[in-house]
C-alpha positions in Angstrom: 0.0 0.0 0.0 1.7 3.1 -0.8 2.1 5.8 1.5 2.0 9.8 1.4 4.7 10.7 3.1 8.3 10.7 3.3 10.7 8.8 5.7 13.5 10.5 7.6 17.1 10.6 6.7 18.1 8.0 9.5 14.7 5.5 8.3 16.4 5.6 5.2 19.3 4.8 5.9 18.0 1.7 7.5 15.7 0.1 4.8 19.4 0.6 2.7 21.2 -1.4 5.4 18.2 -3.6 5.4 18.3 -4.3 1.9 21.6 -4.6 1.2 21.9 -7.6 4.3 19.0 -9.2 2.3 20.1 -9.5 -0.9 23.4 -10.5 0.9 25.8 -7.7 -0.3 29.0 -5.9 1.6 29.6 -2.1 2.1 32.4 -2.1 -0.1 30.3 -4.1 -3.1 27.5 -2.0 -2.8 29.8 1.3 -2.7 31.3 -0.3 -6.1 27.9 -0.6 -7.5 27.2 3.1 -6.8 30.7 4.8 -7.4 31.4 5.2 -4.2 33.6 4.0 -1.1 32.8 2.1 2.1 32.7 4.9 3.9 29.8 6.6 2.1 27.9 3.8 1.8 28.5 3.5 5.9 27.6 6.8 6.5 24.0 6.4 4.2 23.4 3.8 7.1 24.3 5.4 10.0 23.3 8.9 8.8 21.1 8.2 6.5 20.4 9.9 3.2 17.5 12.5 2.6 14.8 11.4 0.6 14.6 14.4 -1.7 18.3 13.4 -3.0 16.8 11.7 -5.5 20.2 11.0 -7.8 21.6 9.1 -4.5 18.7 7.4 -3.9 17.6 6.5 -7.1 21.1 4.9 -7.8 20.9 2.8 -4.3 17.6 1.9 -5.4 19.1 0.4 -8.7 22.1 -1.4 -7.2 20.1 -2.8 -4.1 17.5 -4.2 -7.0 14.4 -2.1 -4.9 12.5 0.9 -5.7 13.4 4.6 -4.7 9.7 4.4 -3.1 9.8 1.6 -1.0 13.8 3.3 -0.2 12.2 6.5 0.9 8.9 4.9 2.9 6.3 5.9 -0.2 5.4 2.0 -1.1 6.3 -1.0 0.9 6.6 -3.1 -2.6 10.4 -3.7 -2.7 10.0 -4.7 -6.3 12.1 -8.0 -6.4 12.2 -8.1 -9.9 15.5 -9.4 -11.6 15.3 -6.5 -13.7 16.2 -2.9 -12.5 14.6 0.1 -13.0 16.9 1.4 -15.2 16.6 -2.1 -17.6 12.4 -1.9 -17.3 12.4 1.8 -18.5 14.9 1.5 -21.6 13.3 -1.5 -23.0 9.8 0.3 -23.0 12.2 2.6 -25.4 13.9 0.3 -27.3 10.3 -1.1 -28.1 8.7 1.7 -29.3 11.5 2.3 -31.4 11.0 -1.0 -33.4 7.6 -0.7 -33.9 8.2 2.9 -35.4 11.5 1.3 -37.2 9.4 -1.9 -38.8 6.6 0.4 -39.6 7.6 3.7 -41.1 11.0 2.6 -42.7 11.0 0.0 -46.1 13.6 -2.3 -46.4 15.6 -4.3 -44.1 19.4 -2.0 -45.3 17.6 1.1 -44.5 16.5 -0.5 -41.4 19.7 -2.1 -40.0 21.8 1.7 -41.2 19.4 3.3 -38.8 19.6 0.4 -35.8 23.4 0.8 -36.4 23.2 4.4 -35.6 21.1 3.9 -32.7 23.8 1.8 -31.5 26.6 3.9 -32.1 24.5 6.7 -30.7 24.0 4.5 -27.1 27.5 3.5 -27.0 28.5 7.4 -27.1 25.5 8.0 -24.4 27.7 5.0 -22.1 30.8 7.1 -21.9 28.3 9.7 -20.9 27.6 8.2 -18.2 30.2 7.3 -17.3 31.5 10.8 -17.1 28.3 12.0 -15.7 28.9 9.6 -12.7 32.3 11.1 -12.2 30.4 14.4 -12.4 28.1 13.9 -9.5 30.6 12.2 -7.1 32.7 15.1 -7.2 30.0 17.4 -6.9 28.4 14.9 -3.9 32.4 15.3 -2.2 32.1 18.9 -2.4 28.6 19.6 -1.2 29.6 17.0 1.7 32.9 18.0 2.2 32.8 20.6 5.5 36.4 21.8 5.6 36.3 22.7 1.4 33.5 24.4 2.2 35.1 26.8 4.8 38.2 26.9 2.4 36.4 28.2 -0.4 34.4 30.5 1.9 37.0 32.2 3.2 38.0 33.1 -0.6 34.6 34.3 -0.9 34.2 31.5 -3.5 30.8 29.8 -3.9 30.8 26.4 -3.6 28.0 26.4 -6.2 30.4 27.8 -9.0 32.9 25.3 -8.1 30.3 22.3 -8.9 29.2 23.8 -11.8 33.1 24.1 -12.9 33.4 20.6 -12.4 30.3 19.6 -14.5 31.9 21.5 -17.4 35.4 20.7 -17.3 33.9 16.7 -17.0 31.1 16.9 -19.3 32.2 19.2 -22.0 34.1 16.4 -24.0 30.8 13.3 -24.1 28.5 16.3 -24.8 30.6 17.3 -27.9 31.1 14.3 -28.8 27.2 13.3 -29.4 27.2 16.9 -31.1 29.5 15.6 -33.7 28.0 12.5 -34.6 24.4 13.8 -34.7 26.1 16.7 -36.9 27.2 13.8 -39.3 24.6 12.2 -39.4 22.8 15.4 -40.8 25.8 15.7 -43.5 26.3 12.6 -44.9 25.1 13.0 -48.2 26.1 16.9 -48.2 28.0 18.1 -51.4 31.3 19.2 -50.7 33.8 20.2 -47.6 31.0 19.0 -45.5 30.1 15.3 -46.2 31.1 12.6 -43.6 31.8 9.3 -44.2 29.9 6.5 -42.9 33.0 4.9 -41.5 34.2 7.8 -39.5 30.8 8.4 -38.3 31.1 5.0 -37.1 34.5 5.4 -35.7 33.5 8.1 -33.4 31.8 5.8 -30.2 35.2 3.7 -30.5 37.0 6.6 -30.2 35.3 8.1 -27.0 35.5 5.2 -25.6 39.0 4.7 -25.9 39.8 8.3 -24.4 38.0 7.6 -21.7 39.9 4.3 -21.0 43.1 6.4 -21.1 42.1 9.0 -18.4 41.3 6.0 -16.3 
């Protein structure tokens, strides 16, 4: 039966620890699963984590295979479904783009160019993510992070402009990268200085991804 209200930080923080013993899961895999350490994941227990934080909680949520509802006291359905969220939403996607694909678009090549693109096009939105995650635990360790906080205070620096600094500098590179390809994809039968080649259109998600192996 769902509920209308929210739990506290602390009640929180126990249906995580509760959760993660039941599915039978340490501190340190469940910090892994969330791109964090064992500390965090330690303090979310202890501390707890406020409900309306919904980018932490929806990504316990996914890693402890419940719902951010039942996380935050709104439902008490835990959702043991094998499938996450995350997987449940996407395929409602990836459905409704074959029925459009099979029904509005002739021939099976025309078809399979355009699934190919859509591949290429989630494979560049992976190494978004990827950099989005990077993203939001720095900007979660500066938020949290008391003594920065009085540093940057005392330079009359807000902490704010810092986070937004680190969003750039992070996602500047993915977001130009899907730039580029959707660009392409508009030019590839251009006259001229503009065309693009299939092939380096193609190129481009391989590419990402193996810049962002070397920063890591």
């Amino acid at each position: 039966m769902d509920k209308d209200i929210d739990f506290t930080p602390k009640q929180v923080g126990q249906r995580i620890k509760e959760r993660r013993n039941e599915i039978n899961i340490s501190m340190p895999e469940l910090g892994r699963r969330v791109g964090v350490n064992k500390s965090t994941i330690q303090r979310y227990e202890t501390d707890g984590v406020d409900p309306k934080r919904t980018m932490i909680i929806n990504g316990l949520a996914d890693a402890l295979l419940t719902t951010p509802e039942w996380l935050t006291g709104l439902s008490d359905e835990k959702e043991y479904n094998s499938k996450t969220l995350c997987q449940m939403d996407i395929e409602k996607h990836i459905a409704a783009y074959l029925d459009e694909l099979t029904t509005t678009v002739q021939g099976e090549p025309h078809q399979q160019l355009l699934t190919t693109f859509l591949g290429q096009i989630v494979d560049l939105y992976s190494v978004f993510c990827v950099h989005f995650a990077r993203a939001m635990a720095e900007a979660d360790h500066i938020a949290e992070d008391e003594g920065l906080k009085k540093s940057l205070m005392r330079y009359a620096i807000e902490s704010g402009a810092v986070i937004e600094k680190v969003y750039r500098r992070e996602m500047e590179t993915p977001v130009e990268d899907m730039k580029r390809f959707m660009d392409g994809l508009l030019h590839i039968y251009d006259e001229g200085r503009t065309k693009m080649k299939i092939g380096d259109l193609l190129d481009m998600s391989s590419e990402a991804r193996e810049r962002l192996n070397g920063q890591n």
